[in-house]
C-alpha positions in Angstrom: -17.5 -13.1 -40.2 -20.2 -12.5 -37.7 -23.1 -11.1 -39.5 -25.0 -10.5 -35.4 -22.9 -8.0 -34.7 -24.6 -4.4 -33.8 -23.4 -1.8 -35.5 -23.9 2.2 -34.5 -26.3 3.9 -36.1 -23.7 6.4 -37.3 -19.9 7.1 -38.2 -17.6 8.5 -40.9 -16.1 7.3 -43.7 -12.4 8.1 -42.3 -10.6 11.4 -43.8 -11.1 15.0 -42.1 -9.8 18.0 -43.4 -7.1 20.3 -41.4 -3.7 18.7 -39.9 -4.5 18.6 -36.3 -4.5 15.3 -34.9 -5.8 16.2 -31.8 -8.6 18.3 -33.2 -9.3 15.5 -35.3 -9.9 13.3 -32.6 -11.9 15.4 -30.5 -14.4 16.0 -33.0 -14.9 12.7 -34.3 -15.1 11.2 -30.6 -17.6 14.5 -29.8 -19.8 13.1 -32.6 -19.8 9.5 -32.5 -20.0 8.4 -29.0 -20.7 5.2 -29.6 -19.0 4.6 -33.1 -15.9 7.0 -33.5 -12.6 6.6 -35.6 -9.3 6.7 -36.1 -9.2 10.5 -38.5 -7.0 10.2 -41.4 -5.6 14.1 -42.5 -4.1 13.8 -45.6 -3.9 17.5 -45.8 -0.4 17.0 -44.3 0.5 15.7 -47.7 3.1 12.6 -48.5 2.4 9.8 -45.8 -1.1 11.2 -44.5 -2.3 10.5 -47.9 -4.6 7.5 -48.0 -2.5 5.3 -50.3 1.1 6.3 -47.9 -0.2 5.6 -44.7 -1.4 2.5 -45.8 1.9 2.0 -47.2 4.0 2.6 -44.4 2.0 0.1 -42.4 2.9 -2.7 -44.9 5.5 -5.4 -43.5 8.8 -6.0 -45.5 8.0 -4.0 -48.2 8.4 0.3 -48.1 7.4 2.5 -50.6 8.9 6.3 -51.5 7.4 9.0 -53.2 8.3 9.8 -56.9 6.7 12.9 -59.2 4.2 10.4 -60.7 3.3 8.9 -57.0 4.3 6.6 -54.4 6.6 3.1 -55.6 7.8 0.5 -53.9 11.5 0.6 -52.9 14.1 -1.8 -51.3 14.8 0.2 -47.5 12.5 2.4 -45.8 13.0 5.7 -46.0 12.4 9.3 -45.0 8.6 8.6 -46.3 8.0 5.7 -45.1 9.2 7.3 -41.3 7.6 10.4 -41.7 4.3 8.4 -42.8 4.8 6.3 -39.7 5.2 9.3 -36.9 2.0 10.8 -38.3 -0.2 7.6 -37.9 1.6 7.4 -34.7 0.9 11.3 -34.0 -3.0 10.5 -35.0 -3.2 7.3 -32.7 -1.7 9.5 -29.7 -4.4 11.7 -30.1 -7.1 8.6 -30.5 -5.8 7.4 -27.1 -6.1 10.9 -24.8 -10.1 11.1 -26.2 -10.9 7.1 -25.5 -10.0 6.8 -22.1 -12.2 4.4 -20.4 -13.8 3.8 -24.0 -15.6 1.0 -24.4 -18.0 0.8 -27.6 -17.0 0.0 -31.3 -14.1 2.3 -33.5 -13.5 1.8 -36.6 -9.9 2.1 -38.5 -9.2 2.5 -41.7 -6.8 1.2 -44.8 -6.7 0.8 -48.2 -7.7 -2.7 -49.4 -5.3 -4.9 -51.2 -6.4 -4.3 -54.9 -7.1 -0.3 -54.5 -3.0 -0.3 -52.9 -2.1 -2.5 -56.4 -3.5 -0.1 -58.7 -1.8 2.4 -57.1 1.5 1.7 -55.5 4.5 1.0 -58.4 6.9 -1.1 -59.3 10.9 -0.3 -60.0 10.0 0.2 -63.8 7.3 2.5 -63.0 4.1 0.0 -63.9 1.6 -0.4 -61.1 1.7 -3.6 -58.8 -1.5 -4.7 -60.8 0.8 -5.5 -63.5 2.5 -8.3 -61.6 0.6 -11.4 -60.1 3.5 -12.0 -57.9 3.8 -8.5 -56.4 0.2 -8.5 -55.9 0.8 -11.8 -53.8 3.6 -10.3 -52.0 1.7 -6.9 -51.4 -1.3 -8.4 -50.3 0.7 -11.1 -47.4 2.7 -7.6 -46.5 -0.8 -5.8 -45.9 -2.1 -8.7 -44.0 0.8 -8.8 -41.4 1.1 -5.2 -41.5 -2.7 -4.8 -40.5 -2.7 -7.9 -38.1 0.0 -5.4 -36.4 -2.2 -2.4 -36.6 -5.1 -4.0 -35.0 -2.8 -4.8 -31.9 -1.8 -1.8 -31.4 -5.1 0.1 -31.3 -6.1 -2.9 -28.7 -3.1 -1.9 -26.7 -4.1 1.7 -27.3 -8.2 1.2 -26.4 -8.2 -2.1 -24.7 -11.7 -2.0 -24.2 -12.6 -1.1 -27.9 -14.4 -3.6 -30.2 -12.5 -2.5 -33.3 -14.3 -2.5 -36.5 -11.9 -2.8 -39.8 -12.4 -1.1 -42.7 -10.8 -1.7 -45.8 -11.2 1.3 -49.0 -11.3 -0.1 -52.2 -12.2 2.9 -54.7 -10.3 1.0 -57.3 -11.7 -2.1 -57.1 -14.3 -1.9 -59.7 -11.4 -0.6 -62.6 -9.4 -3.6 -61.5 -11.8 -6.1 -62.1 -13.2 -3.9 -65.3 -9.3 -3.9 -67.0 -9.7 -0.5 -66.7 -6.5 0.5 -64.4 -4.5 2.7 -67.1 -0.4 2.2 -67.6 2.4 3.8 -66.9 2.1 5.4 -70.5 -1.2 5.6 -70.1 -2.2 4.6 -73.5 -3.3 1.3 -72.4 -4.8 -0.3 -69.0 -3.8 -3.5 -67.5 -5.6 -6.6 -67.5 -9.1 -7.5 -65.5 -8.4 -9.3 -62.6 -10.1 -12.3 -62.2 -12.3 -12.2 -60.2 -11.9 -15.1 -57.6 -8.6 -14.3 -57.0 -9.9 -10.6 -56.3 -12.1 -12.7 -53.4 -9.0 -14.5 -52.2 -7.2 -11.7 -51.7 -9.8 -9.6 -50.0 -10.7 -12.5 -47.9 -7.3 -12.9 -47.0 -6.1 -9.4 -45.7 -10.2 -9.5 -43.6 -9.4 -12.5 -42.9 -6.7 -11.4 -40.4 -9.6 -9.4 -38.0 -10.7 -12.8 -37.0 -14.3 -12.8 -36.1 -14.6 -9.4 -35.8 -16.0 -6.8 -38.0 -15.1 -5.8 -41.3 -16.3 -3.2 -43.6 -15.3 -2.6 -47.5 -16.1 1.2 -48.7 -16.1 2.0 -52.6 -17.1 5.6 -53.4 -17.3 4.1 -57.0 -20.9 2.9 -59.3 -21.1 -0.4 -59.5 -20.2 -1.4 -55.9 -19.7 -5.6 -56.3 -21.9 -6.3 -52.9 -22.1 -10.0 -54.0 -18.2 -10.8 -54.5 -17.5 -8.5 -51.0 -19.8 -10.5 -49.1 -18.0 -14.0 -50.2 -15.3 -12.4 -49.6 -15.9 -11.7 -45.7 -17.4 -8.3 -45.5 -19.7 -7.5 -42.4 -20.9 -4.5 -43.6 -20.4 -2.9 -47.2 -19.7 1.8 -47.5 -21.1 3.2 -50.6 -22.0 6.2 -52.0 -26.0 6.3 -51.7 -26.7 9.1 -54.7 -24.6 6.2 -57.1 -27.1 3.5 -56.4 -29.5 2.9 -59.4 -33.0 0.5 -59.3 -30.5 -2.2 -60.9 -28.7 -2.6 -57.9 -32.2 -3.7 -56.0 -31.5 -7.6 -56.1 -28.1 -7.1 -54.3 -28.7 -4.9 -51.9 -31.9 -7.1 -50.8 -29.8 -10.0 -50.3 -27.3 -8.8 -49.0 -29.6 -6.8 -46.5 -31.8 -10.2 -46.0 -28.3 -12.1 -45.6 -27.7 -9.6 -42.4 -25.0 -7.4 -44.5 -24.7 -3.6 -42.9 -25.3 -1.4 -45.4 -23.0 2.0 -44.8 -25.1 4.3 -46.4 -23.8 7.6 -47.6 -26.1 9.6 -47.3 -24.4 13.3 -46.5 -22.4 15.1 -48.9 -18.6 15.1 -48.4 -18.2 18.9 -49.9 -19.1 21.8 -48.8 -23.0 22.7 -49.4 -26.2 23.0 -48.2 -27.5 20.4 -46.3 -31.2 19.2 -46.2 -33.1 18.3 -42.7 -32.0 15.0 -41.4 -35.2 13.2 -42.1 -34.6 14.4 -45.8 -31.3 12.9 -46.1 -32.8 9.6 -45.6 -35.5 9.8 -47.5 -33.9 8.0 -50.3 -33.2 4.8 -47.7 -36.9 4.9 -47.1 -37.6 5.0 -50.6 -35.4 2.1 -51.7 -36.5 -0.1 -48.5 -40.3 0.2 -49.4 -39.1 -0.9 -53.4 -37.3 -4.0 -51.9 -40.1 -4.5 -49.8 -37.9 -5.2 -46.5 -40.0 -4.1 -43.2 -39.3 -0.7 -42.2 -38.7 -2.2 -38.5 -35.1 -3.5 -39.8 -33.7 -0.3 -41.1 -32.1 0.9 -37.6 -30.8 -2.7 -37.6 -29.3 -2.6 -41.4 -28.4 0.8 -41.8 -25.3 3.0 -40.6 -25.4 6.7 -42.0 -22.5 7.8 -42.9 -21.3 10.8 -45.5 -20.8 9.5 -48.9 -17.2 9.7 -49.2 -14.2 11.0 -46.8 -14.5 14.3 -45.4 -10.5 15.6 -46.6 -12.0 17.9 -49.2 -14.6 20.0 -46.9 -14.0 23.2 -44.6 -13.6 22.4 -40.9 -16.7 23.7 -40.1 -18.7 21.8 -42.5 -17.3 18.4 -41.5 -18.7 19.2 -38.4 -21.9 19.6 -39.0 -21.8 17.1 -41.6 -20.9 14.5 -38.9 -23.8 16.0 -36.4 -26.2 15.7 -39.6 -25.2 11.4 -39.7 -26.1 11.5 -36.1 -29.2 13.5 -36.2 -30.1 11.2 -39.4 -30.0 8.1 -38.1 -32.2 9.1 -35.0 -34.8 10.5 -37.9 -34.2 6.8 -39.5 -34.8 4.8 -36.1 -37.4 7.4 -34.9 -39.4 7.6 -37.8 -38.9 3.9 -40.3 -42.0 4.6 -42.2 
């Protein structure tokens, strides 16, 4: 991956609450004129949800919703369709506000391992449970996102596209922490080189261009997500702890994005955009990094998708990322 690449100062993590495609897209393209994204509305329900419209983008393999969540089935089906007309409904909507676009936008999908703990097999035991269905689900995912990425191009032909990949699961899978079916157990830790391979492989299908791994989860692995091909790595700021110091100074000093979430993805109050930073500041003067490279390593972003909040605060919560990282570029110090 090319670690040169210039990021904008300021995006989204991906969800936005409501179910109107089009007023999705003109919000986030209002906001972020130089780093929208593809909105994901999962207040639609089955299929807008993160974990369907991931799956009904995978290749060969379908999956249906059940009353204890989505499983993997041998046809597609009325789910996988209806999952499919509303990614196609949301990249109608990307199209009419990008005409004649020509910066970075960023889509979003749910990483190989995060889909694994969640998606199940026939018997009702996640994917996790089964080395070869990881394999399998992990090839489907690649092709299915190699196809993805084509169609935005077609879509915004003059887009760099920027790939990001949610993982919120990937610290359980690698802890053994993933429960059963039962739930009185958890399945196995992963190891974790084949963790890398398989994250490797499915950014590996973006070529040289950029990829992005968010975790809302503690414990974000920067180290085994930058082997593993990330450009740039979406966390939850408030979750960092003086522990994490050595990471994040490599991976800033290695040229790793950092995708700080700064903003709060609920409804409240929010501070004045200089405060919302303040903690960036903070850390960067502990790692002792000049304050001159924080516009070039830091994105602001809320801390986590925006599904949960009221129309009107994802709004302003988007303007406050904007007005943040001008605070952040204007004022390093």
């Amino acid at each position: 991956m090319n670690a040169d690449i210039r990021f904008g100062a300021a995006t989204a993590i991906g969800s936005m609450p409501g179910a109107d495609a089009r007023e999705a897209a003109r919000t986030v393209t209002g906001s972020f004129e130089d780093f929208p994204y593809l909105a994901e509305l999962p207040a639609r329900g089955p299929g807008a949800d993160m974990i369907g419209r991931t799956a009904g983008m995978l290749v060969e393999l379908y999956a249906r919703v059940e009353p204890s969540g989505w499983r993997i089935g041998d046809r597609p089906g009325r789910d996988t369709r209806r999952a499919c007309s509303w990614l196609g409904e949301d990249l109608d909507a990307l199209e009419e506000f990008t005409q004649g676009y020509e910066g970075q936008l960023k889509i979003q999908a749910v990483g190989p391992w995060t889909l694994a703990a969640a998606l199940e097999l026939k018997n009702g035991e996640a994917a996790l449970s089964d080395p070869g269905a990881c394999r399998d689900l992990t090839a489907s995912l690649a092709e299915g996102l190699r196809l993805h990425l084509e169609e935005v191009h077609r879509r915004v032909p003059g887009a760099q596209l920027v790939l990001q990949l949610d993982e919120p699961s990937l610290i359980a899978v690698l802890r053994g922490q993933v429960k059963s079916a039962s739930g009185y157990r958890t399945h196995r830790a992963v190891d974790r080189q084949i963790v890398e391979a398989a994250l490797r492989d499915v950014a590996g299908v973006h070529g040289d261009g950029p990829v992005v791994v968010h975790s809302c989860a503690p414990d974000v692995p920067f180290a085994l997500l930058r082997r593993a091909g990330a450009t740039a790595i979406s966390f939850d700021f408030s979750l960092l702890t003086e522990r994490d110091d050595d990471v994040i100074g490599e991976a800033v000093e290695a040229g790793t994005r950092l995708f700080a979430g700064v903003v709060p993805g609920t409804d409240g109050r929010l501070s004045d955009p200089a405060g919302s930073v303040m903690g960036v500041r903070t850390l960067w003067r502990r790692l002792g990094l000049s304050p001159g490279l924080l516009a070039e390593a830091v994105t602001v972003t809320p801390s986590c998708g925006l599904a949960g909040a009221s129309p009107e605060y994802a709004r302003k919560a988007l303007a406050h990322c904007v007005q943040a990282a001008r605070s952040l570029a204007d004022n390093p110090e």
